[in-house]
C-alpha positions in Angstrom: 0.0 0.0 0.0 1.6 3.2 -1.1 1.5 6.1 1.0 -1.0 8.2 -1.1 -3.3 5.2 -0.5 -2.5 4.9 3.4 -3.2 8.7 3.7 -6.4 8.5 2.0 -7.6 5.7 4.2 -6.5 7.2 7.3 -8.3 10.3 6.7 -11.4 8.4 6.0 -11.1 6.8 9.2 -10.6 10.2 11.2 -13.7 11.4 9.7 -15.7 8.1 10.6 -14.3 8.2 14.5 -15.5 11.9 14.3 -19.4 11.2 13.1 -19.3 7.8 15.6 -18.1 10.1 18.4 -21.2 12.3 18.1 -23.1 9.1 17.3 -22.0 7.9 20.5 -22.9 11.4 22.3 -26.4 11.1 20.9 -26.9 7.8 21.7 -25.7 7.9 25.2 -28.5 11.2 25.8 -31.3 9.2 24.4 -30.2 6.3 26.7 -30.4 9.1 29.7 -33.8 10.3 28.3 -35.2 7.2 28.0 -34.0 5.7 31.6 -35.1 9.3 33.3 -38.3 8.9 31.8 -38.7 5.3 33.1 -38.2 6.1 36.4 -40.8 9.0 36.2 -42.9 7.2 34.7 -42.9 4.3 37.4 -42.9 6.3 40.4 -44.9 9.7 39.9 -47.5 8.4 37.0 -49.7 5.7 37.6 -48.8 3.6 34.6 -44.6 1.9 34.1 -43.7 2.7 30.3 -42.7 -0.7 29.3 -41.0 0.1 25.6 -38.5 2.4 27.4 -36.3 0.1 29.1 -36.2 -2.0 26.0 -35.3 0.7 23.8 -32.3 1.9 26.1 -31.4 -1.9 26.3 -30.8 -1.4 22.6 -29.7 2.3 22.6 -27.1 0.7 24.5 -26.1 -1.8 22.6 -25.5 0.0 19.8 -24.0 2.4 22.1 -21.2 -0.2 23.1 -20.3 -1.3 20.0 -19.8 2.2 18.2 -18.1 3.1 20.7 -15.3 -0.2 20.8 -14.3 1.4 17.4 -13.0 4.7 18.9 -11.4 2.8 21.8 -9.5 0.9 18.8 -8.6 4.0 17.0 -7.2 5.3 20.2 -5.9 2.1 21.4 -7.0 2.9 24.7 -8.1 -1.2 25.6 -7.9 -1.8 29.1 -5.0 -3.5 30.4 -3.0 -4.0 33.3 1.3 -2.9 32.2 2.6 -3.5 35.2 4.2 -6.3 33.5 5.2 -4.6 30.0 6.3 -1.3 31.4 9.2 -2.8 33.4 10.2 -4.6 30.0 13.3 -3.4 27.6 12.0 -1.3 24.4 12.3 -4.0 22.0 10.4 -6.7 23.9 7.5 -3.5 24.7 7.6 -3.3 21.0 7.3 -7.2 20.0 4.2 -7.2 22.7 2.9 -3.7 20.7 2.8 -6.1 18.0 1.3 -9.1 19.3 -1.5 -7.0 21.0 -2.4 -5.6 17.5 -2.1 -8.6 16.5 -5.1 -10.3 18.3 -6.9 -7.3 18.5 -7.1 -7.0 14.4 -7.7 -11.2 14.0 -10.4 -11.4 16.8 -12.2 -8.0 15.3 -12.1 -10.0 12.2 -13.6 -13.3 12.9 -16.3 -11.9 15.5 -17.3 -9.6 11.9 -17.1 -12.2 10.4 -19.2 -14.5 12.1 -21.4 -11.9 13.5 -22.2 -11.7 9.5 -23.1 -14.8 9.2 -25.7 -14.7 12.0 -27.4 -11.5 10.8 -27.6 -12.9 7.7 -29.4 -16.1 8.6 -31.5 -14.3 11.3 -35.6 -14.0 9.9 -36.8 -10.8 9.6 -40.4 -11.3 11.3 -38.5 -11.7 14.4 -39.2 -9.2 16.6 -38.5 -7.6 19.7 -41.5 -8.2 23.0 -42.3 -5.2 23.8 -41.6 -2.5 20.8 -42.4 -5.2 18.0 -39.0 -3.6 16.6 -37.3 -6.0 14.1 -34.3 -8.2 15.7 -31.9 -7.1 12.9 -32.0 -3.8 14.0 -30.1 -4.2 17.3 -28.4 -6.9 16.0 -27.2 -5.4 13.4 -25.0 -3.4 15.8 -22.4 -5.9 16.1 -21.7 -6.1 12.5 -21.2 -2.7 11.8 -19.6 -2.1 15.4 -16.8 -4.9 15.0 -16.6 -4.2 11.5 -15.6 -0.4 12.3 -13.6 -1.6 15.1 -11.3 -4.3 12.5 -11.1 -0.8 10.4 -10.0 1.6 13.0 -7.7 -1.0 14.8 -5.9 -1.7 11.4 -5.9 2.8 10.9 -4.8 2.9 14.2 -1.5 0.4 14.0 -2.5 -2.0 11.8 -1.3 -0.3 8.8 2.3 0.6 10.8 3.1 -3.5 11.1 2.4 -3.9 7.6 4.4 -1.2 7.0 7.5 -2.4 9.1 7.2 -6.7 7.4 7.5 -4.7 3.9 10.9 -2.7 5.0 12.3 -6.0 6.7 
């Protein structure tokens, strides 16, 4: 991949961490809207909304998943160094690698088998409450680990394939 290429993608990638950032922002207020109104609505009305707990439930989810994609594009995973930071450079650097590593193979196969279940999953299902269809939520983990493969390989992904090409 020639740098013209890498510089294009990379920018592509800013923007889309940018618009799932304010994804994220709007999804998390309609999650506090919806939660707020439960509890009003179960202790000062007489009647318990019932769709509103379901519909944060899934504001949520897809909440969670937009939001792994930023954590991979900061690389900010959680993780104990206590370990790595009394290490030399070059072994911090092979473990760099490793953690990358796994990161871009596991984003990869849970797409890719999150596909595959979407894909299979009948469309008349539908949620209790709402009667929303299930590929809706579900449909979060595709394009959530799919964004997260992308923005992990943008975020250092590109940089190891860079490095095996000099070597």
């Amino acid at each position: 991949m020639d740098n013209k290429q890498k510089n294009a993608f990379l920018k592509c990638m800013d923007i889309v961490d940018k618009i799932v950032r304010e994804i994220c922002i709007f999804l998390m207020f309609v999650m506090l809207v919806l939660v707020l109104l439960q509890v009003v609505s179960r202790y000062l009305l007489p009647v318990s909304l019932s769709w509103t707990e379901e519909l944060a439930r899934f504001t949520m989810l897809w909440l969670i998943f937009l939001a792994s994609s930023h954590i991979a594009r900061k690389s900010s995973y959680i993780r104990v160094t206590f370990i790595i930071d009394r290490q030399p450079d070059k072994v911090k650097r092979v473990l760099s690698v490793i953690v990358k590593t796994i990161v871009l193979i596991t984003a990869a196969h849970y797409t890719w088998n999150c596909f595959n279940v979407f894909t299979t999953v009948s469309v008349k299902e539908v949620s209790p409450t709402m009667q929303m269809p299930m590929v809706i939520p579900r449909f979060a983990l595709v394009v959530g680990l799919a964004l997260t493969f992308l923005q992990a390989l943008a975020a250092g992904g590109l940089k190891m394939l860079d490095e095996e090409e000099e070597a």
